[in-house]
Backbone as JSON, one array per atom type, in Angstrom:
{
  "sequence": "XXXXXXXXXXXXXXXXXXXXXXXXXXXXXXXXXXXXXXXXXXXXXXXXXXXXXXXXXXXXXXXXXXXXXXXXXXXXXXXXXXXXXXXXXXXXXXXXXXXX",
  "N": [[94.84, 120.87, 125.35], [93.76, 119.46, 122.6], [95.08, 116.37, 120.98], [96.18, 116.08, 117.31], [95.29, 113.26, 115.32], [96.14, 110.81, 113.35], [94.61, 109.71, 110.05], [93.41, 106.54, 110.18], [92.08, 104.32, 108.97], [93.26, 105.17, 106.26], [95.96, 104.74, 106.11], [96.16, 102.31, 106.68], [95.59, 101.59, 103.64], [97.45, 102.71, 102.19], [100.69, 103.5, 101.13], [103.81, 105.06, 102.11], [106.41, 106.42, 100.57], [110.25, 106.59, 101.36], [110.86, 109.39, 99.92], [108.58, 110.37, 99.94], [106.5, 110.09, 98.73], [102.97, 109.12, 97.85], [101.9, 105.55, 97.88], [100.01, 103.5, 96.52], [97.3, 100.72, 96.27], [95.78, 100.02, 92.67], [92.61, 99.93, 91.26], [89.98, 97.85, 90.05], [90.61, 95.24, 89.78], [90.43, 93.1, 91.81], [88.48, 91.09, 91.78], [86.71, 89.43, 89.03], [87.89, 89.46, 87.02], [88.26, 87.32, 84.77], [87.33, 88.19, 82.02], [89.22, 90.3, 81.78], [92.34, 91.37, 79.49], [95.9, 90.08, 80.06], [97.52, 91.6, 79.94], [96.53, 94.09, 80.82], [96.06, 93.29, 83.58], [98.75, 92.15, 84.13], [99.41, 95.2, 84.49], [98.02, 96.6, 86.3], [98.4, 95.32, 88.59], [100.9, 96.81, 89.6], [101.9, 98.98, 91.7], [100.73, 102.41, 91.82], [101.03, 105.71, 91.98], [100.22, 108.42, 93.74], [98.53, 111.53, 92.64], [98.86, 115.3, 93.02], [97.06, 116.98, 93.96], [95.27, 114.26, 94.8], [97.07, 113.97, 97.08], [97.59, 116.41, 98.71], [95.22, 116.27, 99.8], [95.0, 113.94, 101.37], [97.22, 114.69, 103.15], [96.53, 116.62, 104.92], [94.69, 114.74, 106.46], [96.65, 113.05, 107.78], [98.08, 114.8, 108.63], [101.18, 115.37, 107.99], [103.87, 115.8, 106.0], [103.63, 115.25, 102.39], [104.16, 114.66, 99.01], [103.56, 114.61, 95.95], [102.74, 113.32, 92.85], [103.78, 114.61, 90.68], [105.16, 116.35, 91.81], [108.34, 117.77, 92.2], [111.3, 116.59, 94.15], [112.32, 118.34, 95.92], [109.96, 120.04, 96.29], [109.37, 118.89, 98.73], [110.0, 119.16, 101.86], [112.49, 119.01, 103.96], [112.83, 118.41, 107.31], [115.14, 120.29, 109.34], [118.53, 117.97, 110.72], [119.17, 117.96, 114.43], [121.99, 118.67, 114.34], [122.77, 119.96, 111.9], [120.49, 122.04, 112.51], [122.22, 123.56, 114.4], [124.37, 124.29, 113.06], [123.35, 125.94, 111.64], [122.66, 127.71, 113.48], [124.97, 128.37, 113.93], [125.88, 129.52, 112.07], [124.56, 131.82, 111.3], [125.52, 133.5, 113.62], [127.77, 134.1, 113.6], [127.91, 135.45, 110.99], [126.04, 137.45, 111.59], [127.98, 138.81, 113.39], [130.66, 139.4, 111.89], [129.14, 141.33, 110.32], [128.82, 143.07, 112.66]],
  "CA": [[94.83, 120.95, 123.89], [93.25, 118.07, 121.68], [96.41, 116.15, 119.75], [96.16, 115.64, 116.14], [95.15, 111.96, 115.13], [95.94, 110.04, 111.82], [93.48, 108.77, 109.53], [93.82, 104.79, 110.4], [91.79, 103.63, 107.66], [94.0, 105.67, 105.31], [97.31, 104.26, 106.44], [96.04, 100.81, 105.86], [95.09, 101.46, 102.36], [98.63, 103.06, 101.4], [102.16, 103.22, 101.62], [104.73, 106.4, 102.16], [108.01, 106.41, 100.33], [110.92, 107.86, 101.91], [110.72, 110.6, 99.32], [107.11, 111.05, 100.64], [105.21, 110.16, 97.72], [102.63, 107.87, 98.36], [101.8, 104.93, 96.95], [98.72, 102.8, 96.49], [96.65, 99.9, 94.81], [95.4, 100.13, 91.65], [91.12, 99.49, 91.68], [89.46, 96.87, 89.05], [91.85, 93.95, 90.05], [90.31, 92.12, 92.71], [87.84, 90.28, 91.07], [85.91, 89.89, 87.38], [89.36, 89.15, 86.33], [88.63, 86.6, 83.31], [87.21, 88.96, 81.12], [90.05, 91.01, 81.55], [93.24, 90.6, 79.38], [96.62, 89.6, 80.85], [98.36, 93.14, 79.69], [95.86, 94.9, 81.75], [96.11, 92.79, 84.86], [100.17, 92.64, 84.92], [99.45, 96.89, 84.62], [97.18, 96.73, 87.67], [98.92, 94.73, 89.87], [101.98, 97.42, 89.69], [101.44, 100.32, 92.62], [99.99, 103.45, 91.06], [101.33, 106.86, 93.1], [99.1, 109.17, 94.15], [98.7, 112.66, 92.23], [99.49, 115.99, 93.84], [95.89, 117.07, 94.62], [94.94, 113.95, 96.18], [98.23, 113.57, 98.07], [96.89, 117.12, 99.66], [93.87, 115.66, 100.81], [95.62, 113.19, 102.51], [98.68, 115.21, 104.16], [95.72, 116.54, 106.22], [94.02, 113.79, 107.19], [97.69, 112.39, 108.22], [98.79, 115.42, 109.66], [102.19, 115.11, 108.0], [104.1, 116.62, 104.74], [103.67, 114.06, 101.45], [104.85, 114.52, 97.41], [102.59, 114.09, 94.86], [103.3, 112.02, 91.39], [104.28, 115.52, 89.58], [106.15, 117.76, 92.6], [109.66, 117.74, 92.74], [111.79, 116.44, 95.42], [112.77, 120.06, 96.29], [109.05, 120.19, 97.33], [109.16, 117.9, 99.97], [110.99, 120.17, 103.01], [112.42, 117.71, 105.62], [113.1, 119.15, 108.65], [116.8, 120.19, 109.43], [118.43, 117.1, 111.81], [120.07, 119.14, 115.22], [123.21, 118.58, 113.79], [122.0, 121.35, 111.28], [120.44, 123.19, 112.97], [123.04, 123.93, 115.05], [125.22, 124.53, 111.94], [122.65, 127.29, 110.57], [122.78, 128.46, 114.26], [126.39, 129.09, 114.04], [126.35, 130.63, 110.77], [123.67, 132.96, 111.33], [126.03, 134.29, 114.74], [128.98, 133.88, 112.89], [127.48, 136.21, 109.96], [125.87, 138.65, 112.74], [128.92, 139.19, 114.36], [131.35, 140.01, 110.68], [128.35, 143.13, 109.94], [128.95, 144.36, 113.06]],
  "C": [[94.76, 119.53, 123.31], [94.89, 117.95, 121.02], [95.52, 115.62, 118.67], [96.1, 114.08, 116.09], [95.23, 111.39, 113.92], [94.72, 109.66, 111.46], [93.62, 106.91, 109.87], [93.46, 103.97, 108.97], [92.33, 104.07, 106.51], [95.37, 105.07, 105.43], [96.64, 102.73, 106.36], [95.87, 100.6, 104.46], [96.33, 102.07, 101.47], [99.74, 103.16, 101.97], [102.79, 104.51, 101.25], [105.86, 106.1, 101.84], [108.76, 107.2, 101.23], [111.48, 109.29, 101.38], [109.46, 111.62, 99.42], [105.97, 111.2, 99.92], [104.62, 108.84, 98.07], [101.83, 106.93, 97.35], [101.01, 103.61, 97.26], [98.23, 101.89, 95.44], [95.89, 100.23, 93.8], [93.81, 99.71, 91.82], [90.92, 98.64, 90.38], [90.27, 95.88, 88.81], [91.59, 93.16, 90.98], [89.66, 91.3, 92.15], [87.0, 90.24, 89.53], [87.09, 89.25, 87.07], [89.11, 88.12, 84.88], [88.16, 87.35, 82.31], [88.56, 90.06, 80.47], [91.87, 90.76, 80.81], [94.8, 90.96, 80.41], [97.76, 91.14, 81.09], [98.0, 93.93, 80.55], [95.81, 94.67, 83.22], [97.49, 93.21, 85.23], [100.18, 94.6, 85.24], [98.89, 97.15, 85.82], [97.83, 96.29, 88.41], [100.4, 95.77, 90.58], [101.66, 98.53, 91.12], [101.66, 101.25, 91.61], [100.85, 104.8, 92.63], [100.3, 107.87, 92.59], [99.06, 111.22, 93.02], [98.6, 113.63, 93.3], [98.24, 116.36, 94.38], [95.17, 116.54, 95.77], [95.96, 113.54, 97.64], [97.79, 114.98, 99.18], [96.31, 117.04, 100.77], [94.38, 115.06, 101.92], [96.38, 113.86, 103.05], [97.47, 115.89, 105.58], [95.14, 116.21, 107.08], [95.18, 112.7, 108.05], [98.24, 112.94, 109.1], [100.41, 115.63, 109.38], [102.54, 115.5, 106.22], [104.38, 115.28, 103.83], [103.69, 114.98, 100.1], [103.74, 114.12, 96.9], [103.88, 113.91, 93.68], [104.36, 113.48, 90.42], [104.96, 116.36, 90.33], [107.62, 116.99, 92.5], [110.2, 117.52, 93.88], [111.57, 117.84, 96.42], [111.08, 119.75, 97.14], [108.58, 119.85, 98.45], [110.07, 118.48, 101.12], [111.01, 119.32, 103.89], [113.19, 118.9, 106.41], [114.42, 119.01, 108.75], [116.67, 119.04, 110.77], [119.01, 118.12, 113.04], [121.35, 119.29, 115.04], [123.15, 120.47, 113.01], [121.61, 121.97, 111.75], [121.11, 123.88, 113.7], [124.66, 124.79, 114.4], [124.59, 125.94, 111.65], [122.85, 128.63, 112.11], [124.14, 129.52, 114.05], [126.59, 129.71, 113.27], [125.75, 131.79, 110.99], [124.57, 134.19, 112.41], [126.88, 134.81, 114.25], [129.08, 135.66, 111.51], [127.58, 137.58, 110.55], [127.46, 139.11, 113.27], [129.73, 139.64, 113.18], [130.12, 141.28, 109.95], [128.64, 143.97, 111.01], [130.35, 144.84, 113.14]]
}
């Protein structure tokens, strides 16, 4: 069975919070620049986060669960640690066993 492979050239071009929204440069800031005034540059130079659509795009080409600019934490499902899961284990037995 083939494994899954990241995009490479996508992971050089942005950055993953640990909330999982990701976050990228701004475009019309590398060069031209004297025409442009100084309000508009300090605004560009800031990182821009990604909207939820194209954060999509990317989670597939990454292979891996990412947040867009407008989802809620909540939407971001991290994986229980085994600590937890071992917790949900016990409850679930725990539960089972007070029905019967």
């Amino acid at each position: 069975m083939p494994k899954n492979k990241t995009h490479k050239g996508i992971l050089k071009r942005i950055r993953i919070s640990k909330t999982g929204k990701v976050r990228h440069k701004r475009s019309f800031c590398k060069h031209l620049r004297s025409h442009k005034s100084p309000t508009r540059l300090r605004r560009l130079r800031k990182d821009a986060t990604m909207s939820t659509p194209e954060t999509k795009r990317l989670a597939r080409l990454l292979n891996r669960r990412l947040r867009g600019r407008s989802q809620p934490r909540s939407a971001f499902r991290r994986s229980p640690s085994p600590q937890e899961r071992q917790a949900m284990r016990e409850a679930a037995k725990a539960a089972a066993k007070n029905d019967s």
